[in-house]
C-alpha positions as CSV (number, residue, x, y, z in Angstrom):
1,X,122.7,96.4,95.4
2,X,124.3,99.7,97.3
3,X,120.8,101.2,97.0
4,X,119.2,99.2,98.4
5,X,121.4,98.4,101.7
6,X,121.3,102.7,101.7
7,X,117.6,102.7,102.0
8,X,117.8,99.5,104.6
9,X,120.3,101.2,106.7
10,X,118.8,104.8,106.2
11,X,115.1,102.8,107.7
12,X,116.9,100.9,110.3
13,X,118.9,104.6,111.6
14,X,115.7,105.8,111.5
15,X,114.2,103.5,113.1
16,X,116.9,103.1,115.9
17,X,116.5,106.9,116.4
18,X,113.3,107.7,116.9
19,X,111.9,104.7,118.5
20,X,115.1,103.1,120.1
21,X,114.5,99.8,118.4
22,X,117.6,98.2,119.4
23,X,117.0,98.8,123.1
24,X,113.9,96.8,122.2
25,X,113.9,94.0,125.3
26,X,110.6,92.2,123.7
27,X,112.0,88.7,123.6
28,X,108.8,87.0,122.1
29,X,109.3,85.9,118.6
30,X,106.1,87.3,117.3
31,X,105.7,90.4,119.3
32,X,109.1,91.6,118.4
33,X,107.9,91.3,114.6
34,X,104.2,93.2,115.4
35,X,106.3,95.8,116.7
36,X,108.5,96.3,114.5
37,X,105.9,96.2,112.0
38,X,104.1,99.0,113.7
39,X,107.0,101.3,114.2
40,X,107.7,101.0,110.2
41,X,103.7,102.0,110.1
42,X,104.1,104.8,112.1
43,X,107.3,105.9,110.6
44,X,105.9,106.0,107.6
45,X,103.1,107.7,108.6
46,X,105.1,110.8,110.7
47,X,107.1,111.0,107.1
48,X,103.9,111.5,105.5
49,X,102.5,114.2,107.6
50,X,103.2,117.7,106.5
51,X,103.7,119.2,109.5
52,X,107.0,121.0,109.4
53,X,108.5,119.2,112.5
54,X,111.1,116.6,112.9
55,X,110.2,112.7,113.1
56,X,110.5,112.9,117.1
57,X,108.9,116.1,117.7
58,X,105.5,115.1,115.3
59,X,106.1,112.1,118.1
60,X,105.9,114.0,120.7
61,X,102.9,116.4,119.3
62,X,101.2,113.8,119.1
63,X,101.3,112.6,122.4
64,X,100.5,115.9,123.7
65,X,97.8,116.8,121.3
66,X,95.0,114.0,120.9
67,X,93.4,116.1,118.0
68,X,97.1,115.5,116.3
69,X,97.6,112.0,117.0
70,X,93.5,111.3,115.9
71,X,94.6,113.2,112.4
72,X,97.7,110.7,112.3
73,X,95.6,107.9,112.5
74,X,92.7,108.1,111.1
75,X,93.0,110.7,108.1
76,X,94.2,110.3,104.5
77,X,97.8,111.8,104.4
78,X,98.6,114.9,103.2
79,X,99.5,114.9,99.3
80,X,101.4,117.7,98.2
81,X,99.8,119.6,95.1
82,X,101.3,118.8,91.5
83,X,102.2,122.0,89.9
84,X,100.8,121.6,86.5
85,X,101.7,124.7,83.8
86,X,98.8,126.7,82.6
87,X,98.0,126.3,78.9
88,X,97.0,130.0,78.4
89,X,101.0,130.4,79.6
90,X,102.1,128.2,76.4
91,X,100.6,129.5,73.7
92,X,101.9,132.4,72.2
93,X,99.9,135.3,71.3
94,X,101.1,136.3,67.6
């Protein structure tokens, strides 16, 4: 149960942080939820980017840099490469 109000509170902080959701003033029932629903979306898509810049300045890139934000939207993220061992490094030469 703690886990899972950490990650909750951890989204909403990050949330509140980078995109000032509680100074929200959207009153609207359903555009209040298709906001919040595209902040999570982008959060999770600046988390996913492997750009080696905070949350708020990957936001701010990518409002000065159109290349940037088009990479944001419209690529595949960026998975990191599993490090697998090489077999020739196991077996022992006897």
């Amino acid at each position: 149960m703690r886990d899972h109000w950490g990650i909750e509170n951890t989204l909403h902080w990050s949330l509140d942080v980078t995109f000032g959701e509680d100074a929200s003033r959207v009153r609207d029932p359903g555009g209040r939820e298709n906001l919040a629903r595209l902040r999570r979306l982008a959060l999770t898509r600046l988390k996913q980017d492997s750009a080696r810049l905070s949350i708020k300045g990957k936001r701010q890139k990518a409002g000065w840099d159109a290349r940037y934000l088009f990479k944001l939207i419209f690529e595949a993220p960026d998975k990191p490469e599993k490090s697998t061992p090489s077999r020739e490094k196991n077996i022992s030469k006897g």
